[in-house]
C-alpha positions in Angstrom: -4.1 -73.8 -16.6 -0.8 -72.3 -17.2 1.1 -74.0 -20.3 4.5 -74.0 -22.1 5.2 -71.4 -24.8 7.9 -73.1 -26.8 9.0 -76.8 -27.3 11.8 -77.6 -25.1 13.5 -80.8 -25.9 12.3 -82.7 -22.6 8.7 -82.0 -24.2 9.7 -83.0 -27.6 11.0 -86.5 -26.6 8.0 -87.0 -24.5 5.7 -85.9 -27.4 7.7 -88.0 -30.2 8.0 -90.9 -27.3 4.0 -90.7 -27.2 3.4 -90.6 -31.1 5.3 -93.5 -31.8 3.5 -95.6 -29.1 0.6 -94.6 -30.9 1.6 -95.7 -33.8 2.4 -99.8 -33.1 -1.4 -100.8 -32.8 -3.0 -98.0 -34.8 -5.7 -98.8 -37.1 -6.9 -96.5 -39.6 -10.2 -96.2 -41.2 -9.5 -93.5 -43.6 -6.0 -93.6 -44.0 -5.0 -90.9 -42.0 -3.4 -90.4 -38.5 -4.9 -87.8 -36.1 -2.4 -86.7 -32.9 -2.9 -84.2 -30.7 -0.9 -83.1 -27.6 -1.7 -80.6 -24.8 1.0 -79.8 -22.6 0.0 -78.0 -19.0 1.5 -77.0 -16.6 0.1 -77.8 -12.6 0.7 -75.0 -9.7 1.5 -72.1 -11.8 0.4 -69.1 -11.0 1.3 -65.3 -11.6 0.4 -62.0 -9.4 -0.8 -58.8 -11.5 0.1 -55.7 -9.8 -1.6 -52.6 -10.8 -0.4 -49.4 -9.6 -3.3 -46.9 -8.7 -2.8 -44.5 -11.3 -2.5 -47.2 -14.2 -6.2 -48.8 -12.2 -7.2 -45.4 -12.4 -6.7 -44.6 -15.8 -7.9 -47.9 -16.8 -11.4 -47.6 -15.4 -11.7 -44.3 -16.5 -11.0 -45.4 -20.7 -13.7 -48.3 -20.2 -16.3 -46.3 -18.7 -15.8 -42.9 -20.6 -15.2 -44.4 -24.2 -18.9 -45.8 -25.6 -16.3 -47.6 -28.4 -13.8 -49.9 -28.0 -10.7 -48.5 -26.8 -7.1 -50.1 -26.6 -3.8 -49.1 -24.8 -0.7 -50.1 -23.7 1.1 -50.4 -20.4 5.0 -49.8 -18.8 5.1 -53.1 -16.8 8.5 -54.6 -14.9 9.1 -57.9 -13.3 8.6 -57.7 -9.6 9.5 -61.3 -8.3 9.9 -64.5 -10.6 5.9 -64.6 -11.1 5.1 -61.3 -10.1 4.4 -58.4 -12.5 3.9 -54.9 -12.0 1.8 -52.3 -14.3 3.0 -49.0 -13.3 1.4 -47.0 -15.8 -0.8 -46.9 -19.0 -1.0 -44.9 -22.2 -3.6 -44.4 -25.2 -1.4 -44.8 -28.8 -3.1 -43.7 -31.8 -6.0 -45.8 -33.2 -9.5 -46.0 -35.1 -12.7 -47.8 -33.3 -16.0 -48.8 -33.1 -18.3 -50.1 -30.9 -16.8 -53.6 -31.9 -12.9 -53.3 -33.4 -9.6 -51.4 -32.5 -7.2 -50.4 -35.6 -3.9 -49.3 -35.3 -3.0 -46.0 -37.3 0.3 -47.4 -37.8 2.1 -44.3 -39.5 1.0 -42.1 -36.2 1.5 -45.0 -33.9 5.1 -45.5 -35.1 5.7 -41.9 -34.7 4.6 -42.1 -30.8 6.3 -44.8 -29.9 9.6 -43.3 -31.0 8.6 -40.2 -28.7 9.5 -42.4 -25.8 13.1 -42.5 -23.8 14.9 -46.0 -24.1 13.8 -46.7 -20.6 9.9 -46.0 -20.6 10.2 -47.4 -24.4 11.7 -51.1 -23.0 9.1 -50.7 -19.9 5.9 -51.1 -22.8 5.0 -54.9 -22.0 1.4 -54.5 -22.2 -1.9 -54.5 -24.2 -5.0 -54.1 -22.8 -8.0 -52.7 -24.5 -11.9 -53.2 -23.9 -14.7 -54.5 -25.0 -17.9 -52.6 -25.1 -20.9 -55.0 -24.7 -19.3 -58.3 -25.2 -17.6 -60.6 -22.7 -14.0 -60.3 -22.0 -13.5 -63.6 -23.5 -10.5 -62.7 -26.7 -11.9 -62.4 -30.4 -9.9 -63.8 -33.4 -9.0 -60.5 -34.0 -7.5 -60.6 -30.7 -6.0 -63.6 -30.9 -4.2 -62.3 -34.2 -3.0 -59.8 -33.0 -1.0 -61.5 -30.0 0.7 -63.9 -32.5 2.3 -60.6 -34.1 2.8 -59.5 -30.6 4.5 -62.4 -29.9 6.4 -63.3 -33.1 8.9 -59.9 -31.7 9.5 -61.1 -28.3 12.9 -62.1 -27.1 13.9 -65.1 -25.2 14.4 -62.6 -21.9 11.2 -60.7 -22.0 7.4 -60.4 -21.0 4.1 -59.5 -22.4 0.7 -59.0 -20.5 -2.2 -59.3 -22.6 -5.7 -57.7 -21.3 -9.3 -57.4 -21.8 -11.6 -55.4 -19.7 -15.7 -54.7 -20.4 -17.8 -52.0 -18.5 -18.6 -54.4 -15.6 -15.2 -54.2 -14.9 -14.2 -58.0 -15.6 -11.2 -59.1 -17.1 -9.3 -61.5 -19.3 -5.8 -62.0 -18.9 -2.7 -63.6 -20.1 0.9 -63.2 -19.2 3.7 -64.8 -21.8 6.5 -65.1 -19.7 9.6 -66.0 -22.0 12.0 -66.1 -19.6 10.8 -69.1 -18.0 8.9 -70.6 -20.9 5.3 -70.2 -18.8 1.6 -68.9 -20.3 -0.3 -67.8 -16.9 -3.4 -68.0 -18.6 -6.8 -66.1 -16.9 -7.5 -68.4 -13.8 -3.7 -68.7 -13.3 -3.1 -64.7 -12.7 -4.5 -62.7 -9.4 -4.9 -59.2 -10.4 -4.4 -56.7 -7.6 -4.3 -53.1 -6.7 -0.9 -52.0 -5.1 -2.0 -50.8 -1.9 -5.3 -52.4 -2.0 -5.0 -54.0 1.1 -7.3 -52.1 3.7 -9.8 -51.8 0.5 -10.2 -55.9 0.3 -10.4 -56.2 4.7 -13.4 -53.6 4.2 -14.5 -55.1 1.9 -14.5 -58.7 3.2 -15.6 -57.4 6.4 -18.8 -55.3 4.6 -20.0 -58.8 3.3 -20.5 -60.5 6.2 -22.7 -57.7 7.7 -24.7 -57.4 4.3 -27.1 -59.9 3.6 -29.9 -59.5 0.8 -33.1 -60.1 2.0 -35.7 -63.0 0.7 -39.0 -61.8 -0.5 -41.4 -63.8 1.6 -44.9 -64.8 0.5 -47.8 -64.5 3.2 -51.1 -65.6 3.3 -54.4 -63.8 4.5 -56.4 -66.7 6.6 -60.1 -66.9 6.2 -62.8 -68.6 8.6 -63.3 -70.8 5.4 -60.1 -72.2 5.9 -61.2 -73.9 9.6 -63.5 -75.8 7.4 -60.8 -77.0 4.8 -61.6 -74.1 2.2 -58.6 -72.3 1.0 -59.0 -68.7 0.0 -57.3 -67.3 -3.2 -54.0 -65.1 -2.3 -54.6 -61.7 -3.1 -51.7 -59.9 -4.6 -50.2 -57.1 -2.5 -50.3 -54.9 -5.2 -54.4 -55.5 -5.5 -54.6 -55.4 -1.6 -53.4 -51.9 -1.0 -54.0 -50.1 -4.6 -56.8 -52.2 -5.9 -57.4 -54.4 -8.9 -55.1 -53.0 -12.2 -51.6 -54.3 -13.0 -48.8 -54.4 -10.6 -45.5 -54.5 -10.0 -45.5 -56.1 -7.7 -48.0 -59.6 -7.8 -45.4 -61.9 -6.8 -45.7 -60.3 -3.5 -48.8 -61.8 -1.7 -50.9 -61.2 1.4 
């Protein structure tokens, strides 16, 4: 659920309003006071747009790279909730199967190797994660803070983590309007990708995965109330060994 990035006044009073309600019958059995408060947002959401060179691109690092691999991304506001990667680039770093580290002297150096304009465009981190969910590590979350401590009232950053299957974490700070679109809040889509999602909506209704269906061989025995053993498939048609496939039966 989407949430507030900084403390407006409005949720200040209502915090400090809250607290001090608290306070008039609490009871302590320790001597010490315990308050927490989680502001959410409802009916937030955020669009992802991905051109098809910066999709592209993207699949290609995850599935060519067996380490981790991190990048950033040119991304521009398309609509008040609506964002738009239009492309991606690799900046200089060390990995393993399990970390990304920034070599900051050479990383430095490339981003000053970019115009003003492309340079202002790079709103995006994304980077993968080998054989591990997509869910963001401490070292992750680290990093963002850093991220985060530059950003100005005005501006935007899109936070991503891709594995090999292809799934995805993502968040999207949005300063300007004071709004965290976390994971479940943002769609991610391909620009262009419409005729891609009618095929493929259409291909799953005509695609059904069949049921493996267990059969039984009837003897005369069974007339007079004697079951016969099920005999294995696997046994019926390549004799007695092990099989692969016993859970099939005749």
């Amino acid at each position: 659920m989407s949430t507030p990035i900084r403390i407006t006044d409005e949720l200040k009073e209502k915090a400090q309003a809250e607290f001090a309600e608290l306070l008039e019958n609490l009871k302590m059995s320790d001597g010490e006071i315990r308050y927490s408060k989680a502001f959410k947002y409802k009916d937030h959401a955020a669009v992802l747009w991905m051109t098809p060179v910066a999709y592209s691109k993207t699949v290609a690092l995850i599935n060519t790279f067996s380490d981790e691999v991190a990048w950033h991304g040119m991304a521009v506001r398309k609509a008040e909730n609506e964002f738009i990667i239009e492309d991606i680039f690799v900046y200089p770093q060390e990995v393993t199967g399990a970390t990304v580290n920034t070599d900051q002297e050479r990383y430095t150096k490339w981003l000053y190797d970019f115009d003003d304009d492309s340079f202002h465009k790079i709103r995006m981190q994304g980077h993968s994660h080998v054989n591990m969910g997509v869910f963001p590590s401490g070292v992750d979350s680290g990093h963002r803070e850093k991220i985060l401590d530059q950003l100005d009232d005005d501006m935007f950053y899109i936070f991503m983590v891709w594995n090999k299957a292809l799934k995805t974490h993502t968040l999207i700070y949005d300063m300007e309007n004071n709004i965290l679109y976390d994971d479940k809040d943002v769609t991610v889509r391909i620009i262009g990708d419409d005729s891609l999602e009618d095929f493929l909506a259409d291909a799953e209704k005509k695609v059904q995965k069949k049921k493996p269906a267990v059969c039984r061989v009837k003897a005369k025995k069974e007339k007079e109330g004697v079951q016969e053993p099920l005999i294995p498939l696997w046994n019926r048609l390549y004799g007695y060994g092990q099989g692969l496939y016993d859970q099939y039966e005749l």
